[in-house]
Backbone atoms as SQL, in Angstrom:
CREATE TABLE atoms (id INTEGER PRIMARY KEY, chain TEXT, resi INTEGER, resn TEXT, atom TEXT, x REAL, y REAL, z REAL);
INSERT INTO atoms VALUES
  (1, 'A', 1, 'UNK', 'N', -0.014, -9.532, -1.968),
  (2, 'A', 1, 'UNK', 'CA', -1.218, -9.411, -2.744),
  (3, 'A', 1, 'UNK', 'C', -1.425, -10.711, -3.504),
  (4, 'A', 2, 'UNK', 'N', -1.917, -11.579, -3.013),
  (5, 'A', 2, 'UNK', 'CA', -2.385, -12.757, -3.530),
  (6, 'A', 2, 'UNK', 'C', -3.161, -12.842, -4.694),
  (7, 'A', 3, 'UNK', 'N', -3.430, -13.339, -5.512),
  (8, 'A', 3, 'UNK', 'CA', -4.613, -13.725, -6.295),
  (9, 'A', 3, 'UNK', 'C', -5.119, -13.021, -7.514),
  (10, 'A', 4, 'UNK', 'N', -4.051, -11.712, -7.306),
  (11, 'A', 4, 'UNK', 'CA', -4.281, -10.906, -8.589),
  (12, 'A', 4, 'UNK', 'C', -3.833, -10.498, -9.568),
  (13, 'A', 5, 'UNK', 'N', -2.489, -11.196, -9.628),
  (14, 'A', 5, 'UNK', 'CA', -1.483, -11.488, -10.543),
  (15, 'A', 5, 'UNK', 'C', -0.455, -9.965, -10.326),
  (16, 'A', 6, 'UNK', 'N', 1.075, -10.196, -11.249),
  (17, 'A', 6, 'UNK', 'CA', 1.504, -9.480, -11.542),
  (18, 'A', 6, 'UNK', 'C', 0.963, -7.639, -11.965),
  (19, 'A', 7, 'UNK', 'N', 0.080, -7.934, -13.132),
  (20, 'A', 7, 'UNK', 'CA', -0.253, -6.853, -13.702),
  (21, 'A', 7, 'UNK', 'C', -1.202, -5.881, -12.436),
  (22, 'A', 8, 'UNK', 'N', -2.278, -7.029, -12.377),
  (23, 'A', 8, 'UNK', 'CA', -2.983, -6.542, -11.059),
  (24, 'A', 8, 'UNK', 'C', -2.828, -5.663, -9.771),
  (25, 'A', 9, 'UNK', 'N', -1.306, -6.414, -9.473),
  (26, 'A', 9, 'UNK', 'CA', -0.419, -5.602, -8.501),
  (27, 'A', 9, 'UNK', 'C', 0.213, -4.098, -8.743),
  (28, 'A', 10, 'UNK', 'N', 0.058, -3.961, -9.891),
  (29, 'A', 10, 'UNK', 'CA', 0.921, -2.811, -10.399),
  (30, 'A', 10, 'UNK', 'C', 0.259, -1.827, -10.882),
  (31, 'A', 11, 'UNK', 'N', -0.880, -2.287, -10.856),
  (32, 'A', 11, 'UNK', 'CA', -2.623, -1.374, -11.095),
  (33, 'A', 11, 'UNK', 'C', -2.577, -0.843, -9.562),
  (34, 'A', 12, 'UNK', 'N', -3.246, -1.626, -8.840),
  (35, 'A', 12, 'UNK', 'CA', -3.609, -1.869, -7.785),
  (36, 'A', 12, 'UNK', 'C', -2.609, -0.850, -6.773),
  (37, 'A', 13, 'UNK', 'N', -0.720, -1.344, -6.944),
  (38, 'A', 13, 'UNK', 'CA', -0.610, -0.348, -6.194),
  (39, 'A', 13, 'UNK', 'C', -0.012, 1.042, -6.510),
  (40, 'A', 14, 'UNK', 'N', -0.047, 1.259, -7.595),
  (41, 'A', 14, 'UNK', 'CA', -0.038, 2.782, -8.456),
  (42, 'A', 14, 'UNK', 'C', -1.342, 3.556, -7.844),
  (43, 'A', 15, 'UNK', 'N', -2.425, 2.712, -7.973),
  (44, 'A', 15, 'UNK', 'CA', -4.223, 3.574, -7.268),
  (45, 'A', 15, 'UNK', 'C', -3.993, 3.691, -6.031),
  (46, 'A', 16, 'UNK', 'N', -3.233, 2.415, -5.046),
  (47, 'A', 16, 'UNK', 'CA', -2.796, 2.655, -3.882),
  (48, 'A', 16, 'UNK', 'C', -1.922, 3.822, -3.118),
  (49, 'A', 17, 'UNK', 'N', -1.091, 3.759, -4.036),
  (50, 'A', 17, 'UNK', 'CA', -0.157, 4.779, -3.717),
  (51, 'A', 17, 'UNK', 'C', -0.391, 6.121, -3.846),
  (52, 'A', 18, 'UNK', 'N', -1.225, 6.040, -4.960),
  (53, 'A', 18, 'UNK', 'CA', -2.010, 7.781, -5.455),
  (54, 'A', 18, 'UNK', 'C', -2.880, 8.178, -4.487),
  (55, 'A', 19, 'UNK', 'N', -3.533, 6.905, -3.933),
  (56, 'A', 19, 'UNK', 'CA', -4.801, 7.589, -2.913),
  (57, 'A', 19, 'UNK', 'C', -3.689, 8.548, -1.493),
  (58, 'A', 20, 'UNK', 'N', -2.964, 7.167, -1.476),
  (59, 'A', 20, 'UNK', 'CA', -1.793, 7.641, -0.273),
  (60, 'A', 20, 'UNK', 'C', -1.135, 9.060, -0.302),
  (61, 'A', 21, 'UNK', 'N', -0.732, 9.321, -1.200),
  (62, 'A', 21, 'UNK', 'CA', -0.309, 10.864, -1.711),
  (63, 'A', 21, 'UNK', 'C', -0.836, 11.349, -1.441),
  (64, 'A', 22, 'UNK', 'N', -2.417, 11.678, -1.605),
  (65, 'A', 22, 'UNK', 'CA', -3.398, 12.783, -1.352),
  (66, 'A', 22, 'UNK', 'C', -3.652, 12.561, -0.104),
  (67, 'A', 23, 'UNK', 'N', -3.740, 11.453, 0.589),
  (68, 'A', 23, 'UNK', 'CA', -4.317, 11.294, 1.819),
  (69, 'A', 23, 'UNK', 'C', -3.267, 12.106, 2.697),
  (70, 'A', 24, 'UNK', 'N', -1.868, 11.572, 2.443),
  (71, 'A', 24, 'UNK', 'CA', -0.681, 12.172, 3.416),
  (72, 'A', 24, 'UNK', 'C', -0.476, 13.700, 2.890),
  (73, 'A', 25, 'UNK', 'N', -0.931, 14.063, 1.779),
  (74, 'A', 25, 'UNK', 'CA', -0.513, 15.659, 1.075),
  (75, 'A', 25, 'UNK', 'C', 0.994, 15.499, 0.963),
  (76, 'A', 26, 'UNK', 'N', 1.570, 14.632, 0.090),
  (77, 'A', 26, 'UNK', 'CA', 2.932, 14.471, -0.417),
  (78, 'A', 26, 'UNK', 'C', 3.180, 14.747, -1.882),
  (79, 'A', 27, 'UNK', 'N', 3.983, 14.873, -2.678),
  (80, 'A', 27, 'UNK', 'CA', 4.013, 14.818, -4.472),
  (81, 'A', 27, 'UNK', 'C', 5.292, 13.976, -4.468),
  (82, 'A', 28, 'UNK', 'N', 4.564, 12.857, -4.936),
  (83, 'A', 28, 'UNK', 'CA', 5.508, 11.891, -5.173),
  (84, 'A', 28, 'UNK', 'C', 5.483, 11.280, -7.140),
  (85, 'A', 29, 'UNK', 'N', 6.199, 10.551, -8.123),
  (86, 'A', 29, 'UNK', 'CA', 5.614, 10.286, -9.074),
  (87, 'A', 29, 'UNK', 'C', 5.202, 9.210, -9.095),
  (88, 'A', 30, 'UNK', 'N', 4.593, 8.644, -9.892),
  (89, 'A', 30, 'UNK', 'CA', 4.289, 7.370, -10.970),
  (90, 'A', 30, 'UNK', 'C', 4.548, 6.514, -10.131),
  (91, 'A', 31, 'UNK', 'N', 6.294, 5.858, -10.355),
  (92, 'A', 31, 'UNK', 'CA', 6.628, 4.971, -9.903),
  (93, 'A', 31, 'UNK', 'C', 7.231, 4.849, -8.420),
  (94, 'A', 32, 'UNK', 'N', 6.965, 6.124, -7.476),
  (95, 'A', 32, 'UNK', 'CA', 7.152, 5.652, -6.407),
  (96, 'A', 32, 'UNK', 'C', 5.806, 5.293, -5.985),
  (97, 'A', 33, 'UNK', 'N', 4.462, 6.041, -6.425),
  (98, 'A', 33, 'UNK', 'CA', 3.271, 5.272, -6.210),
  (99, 'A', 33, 'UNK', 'C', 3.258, 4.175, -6.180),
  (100, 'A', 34, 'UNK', 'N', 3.969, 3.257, -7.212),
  (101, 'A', 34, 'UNK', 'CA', 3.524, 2.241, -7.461),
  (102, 'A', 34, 'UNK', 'C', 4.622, 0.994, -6.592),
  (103, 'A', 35, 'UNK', 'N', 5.506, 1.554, -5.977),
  (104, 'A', 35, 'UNK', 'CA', 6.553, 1.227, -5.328),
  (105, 'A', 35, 'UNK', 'C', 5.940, 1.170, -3.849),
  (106, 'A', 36, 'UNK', 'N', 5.072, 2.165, -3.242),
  (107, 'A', 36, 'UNK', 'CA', 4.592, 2.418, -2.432),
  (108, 'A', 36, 'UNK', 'C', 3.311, 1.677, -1.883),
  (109, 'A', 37, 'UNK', 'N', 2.628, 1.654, -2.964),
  (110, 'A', 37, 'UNK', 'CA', 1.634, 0.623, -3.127),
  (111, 'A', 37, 'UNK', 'C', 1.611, -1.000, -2.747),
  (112, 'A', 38, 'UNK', 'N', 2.720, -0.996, -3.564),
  (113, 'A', 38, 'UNK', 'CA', 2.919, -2.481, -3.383),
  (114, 'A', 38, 'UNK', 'C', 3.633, -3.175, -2.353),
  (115, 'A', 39, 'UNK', 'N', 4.859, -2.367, -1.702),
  (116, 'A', 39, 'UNK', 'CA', 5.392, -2.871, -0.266),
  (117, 'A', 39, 'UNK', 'C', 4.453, -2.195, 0.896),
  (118, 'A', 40, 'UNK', 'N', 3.668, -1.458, 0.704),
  (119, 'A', 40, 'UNK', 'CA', 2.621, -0.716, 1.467),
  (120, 'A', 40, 'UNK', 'C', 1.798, -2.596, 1.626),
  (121, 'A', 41, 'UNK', 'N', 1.304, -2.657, 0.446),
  (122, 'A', 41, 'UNK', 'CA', 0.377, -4.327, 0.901),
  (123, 'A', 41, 'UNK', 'C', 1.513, -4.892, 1.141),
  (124, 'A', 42, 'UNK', 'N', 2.266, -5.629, 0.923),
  (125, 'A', 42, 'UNK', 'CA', 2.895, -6.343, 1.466),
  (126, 'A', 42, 'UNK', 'C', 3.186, -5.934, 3.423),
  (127, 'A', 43, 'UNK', 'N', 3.820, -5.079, 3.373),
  (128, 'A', 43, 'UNK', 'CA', 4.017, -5.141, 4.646),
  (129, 'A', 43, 'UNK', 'C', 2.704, -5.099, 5.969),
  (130, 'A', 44, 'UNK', 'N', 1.588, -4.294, 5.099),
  (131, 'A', 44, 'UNK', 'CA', 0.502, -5.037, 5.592),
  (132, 'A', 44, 'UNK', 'C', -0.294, -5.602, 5.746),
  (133, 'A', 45, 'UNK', 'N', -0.343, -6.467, 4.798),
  (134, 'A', 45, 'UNK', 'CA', -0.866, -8.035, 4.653),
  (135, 'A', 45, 'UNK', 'C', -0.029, -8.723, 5.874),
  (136, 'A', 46, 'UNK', 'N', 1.022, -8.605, 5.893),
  (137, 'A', 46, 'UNK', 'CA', 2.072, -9.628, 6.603),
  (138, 'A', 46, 'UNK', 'C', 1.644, -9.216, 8.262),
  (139, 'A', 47, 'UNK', 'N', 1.525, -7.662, 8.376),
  (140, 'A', 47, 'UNK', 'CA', 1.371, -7.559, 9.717),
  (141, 'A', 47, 'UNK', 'C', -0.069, -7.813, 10.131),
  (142, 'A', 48, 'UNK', 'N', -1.146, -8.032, 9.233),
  (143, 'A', 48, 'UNK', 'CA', -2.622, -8.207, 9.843),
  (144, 'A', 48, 'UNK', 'C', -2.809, -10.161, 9.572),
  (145, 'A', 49, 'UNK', 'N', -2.113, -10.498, 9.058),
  (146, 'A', 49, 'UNK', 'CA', -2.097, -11.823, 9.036),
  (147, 'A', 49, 'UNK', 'C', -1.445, -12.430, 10.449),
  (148, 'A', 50, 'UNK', 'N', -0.095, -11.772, 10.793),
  (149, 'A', 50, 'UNK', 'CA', 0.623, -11.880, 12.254),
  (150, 'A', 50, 'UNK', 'C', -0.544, -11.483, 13.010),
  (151, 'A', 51, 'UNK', 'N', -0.887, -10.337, 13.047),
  (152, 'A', 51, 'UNK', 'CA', -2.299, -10.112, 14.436),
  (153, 'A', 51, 'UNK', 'C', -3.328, -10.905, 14.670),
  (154, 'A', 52, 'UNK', 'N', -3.948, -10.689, 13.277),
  (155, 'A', 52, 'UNK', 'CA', -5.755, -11.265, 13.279),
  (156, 'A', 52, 'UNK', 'C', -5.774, -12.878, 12.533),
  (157, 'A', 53, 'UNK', 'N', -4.438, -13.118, 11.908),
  (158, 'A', 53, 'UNK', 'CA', -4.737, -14.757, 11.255),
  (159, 'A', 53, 'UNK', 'C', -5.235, -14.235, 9.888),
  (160, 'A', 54, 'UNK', 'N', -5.486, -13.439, 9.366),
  (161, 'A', 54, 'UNK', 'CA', -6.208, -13.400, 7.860),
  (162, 'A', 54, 'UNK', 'C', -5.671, -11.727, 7.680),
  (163, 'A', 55, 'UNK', 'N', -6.287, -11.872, 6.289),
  (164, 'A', 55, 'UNK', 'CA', -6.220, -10.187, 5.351),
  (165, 'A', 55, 'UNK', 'C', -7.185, -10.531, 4.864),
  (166, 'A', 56, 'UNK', 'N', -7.753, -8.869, 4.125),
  (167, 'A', 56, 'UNK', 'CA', -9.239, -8.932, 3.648),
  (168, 'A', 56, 'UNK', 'C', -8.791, -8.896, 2.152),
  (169, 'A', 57, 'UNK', 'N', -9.632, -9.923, 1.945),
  (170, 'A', 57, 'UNK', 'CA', -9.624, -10.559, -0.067),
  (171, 'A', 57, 'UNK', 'C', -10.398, -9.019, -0.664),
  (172, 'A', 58, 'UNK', 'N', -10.058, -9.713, -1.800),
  (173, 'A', 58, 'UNK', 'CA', -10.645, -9.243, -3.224),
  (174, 'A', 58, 'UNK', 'C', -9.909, -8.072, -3.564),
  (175, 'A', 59, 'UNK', 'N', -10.207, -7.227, -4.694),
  (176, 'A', 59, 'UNK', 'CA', -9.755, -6.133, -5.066),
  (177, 'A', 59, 'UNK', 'C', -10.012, -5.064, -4.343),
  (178, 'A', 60, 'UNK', 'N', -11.077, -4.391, -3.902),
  (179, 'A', 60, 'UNK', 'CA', -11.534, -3.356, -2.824),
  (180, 'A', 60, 'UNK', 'C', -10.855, -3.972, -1.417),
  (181, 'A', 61, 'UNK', 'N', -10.541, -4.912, -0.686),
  (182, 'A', 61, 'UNK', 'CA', -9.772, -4.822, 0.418),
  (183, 'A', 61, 'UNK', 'C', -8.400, -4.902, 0.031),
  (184, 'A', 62, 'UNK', 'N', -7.978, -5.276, -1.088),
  (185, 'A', 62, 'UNK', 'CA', -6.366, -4.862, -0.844),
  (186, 'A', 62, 'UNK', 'C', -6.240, -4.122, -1.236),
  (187, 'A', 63, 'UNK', 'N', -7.092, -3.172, -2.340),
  (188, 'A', 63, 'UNK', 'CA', -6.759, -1.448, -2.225),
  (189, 'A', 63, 'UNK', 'C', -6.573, -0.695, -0.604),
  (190, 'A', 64, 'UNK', 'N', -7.663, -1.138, -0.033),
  (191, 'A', 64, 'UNK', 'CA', -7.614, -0.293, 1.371),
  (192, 'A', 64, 'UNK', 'C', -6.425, -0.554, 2.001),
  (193, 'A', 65, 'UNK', 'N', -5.927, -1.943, 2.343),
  (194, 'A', 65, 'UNK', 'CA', -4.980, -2.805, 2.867),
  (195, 'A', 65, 'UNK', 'C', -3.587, -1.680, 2.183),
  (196, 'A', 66, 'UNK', 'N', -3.397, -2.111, 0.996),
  (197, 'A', 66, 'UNK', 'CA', -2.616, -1.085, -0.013),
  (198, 'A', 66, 'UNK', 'C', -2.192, 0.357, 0.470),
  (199, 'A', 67, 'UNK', 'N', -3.730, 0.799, 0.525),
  (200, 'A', 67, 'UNK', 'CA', -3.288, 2.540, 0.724),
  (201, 'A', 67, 'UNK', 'C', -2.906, 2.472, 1.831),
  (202, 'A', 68, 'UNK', 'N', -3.792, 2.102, 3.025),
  (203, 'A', 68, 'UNK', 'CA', -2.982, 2.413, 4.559),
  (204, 'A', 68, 'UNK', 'C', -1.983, 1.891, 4.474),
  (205, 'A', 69, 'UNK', 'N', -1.237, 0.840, 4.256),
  (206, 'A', 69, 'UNK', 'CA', 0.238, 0.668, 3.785),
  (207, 'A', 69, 'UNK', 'C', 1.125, 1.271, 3.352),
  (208, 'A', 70, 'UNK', 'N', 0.756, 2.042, 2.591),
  (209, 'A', 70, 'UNK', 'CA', 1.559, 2.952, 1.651),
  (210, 'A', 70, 'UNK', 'C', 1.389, 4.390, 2.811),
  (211, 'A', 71, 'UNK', 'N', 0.438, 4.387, 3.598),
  (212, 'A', 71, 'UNK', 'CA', -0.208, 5.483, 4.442),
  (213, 'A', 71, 'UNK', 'C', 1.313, 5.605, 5.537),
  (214, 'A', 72, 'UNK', 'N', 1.034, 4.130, 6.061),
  (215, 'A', 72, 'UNK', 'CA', 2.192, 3.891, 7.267),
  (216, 'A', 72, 'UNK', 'C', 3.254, 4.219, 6.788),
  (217, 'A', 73, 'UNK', 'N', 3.872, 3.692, 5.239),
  (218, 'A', 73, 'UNK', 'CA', 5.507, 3.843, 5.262),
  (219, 'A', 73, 'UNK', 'C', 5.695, 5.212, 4.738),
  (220, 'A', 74, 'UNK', 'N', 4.572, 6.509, 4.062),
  (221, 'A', 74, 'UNK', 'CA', 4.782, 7.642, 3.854),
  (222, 'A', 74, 'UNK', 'C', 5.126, 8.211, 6.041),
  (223, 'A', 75, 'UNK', 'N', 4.002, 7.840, 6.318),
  (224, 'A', 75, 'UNK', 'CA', 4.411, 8.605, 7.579),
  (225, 'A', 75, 'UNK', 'C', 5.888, 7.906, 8.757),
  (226, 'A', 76, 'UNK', 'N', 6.563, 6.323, 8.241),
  (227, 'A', 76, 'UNK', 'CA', 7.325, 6.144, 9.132),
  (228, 'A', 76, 'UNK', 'C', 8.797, 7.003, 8.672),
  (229, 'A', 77, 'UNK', 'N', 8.826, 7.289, 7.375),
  (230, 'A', 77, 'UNK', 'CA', 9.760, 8.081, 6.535),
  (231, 'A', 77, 'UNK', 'C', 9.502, 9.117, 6.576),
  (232, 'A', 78, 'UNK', 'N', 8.579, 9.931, 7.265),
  (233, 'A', 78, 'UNK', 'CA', 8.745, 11.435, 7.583),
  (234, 'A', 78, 'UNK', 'C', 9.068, 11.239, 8.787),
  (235, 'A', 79, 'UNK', 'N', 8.972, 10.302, 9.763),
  (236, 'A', 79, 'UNK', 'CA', 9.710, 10.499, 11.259),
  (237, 'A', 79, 'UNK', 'C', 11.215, 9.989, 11.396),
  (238, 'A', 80, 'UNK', 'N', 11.454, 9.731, 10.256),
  (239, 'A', 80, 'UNK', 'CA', 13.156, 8.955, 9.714),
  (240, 'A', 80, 'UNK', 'C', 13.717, 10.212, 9.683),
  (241, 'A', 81, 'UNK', 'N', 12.915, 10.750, 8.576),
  (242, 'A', 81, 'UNK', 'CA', 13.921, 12.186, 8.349),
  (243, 'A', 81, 'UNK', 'C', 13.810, 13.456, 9.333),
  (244, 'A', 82, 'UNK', 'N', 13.078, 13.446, 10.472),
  (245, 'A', 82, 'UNK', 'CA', 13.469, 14.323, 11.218),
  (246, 'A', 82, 'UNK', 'C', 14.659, 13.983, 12.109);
């Protein structure tokens, strides 16, 4: 998450992670939201930068970027634990 500082990130992926919760129907708290959030962008920033050469800026694309991130590693950790 480029460009939006520390604090930003920790906004950003707490909202990330919360959307992710509801989206996947999980109860997770606070700080795994925000845990979730944030290696959620990271890991996909890194993988749409490897594909397409770029990630989508500003605050509204790395929320999205964010949640489906947080989307992928809620669902690669429910196929871990089966």
């Amino acid at each position: 998450m480029t460009g939006i500082g520390w604090i930003g990130s920790i906004i950003l992926g707490a909202l990330a992670g919360w959307i992710a919760e509801k989206i996947m129907k999980t109860d997770q708290g606070l700080l795994m939201n925000i845990i979730l959030g944030i290696v959620g962008a990271l890991v996909l920033n890194w993988l749409l930068v490897a594909i397409t050469g770029s990630t989508l800026g500003g605050w509204f694309g790395q929320l999205i970027v964010a949640a489906a991130g947080a989307c992928l590693l809620i669902f690669v950790a429910r196929l871990v634990r089966r």
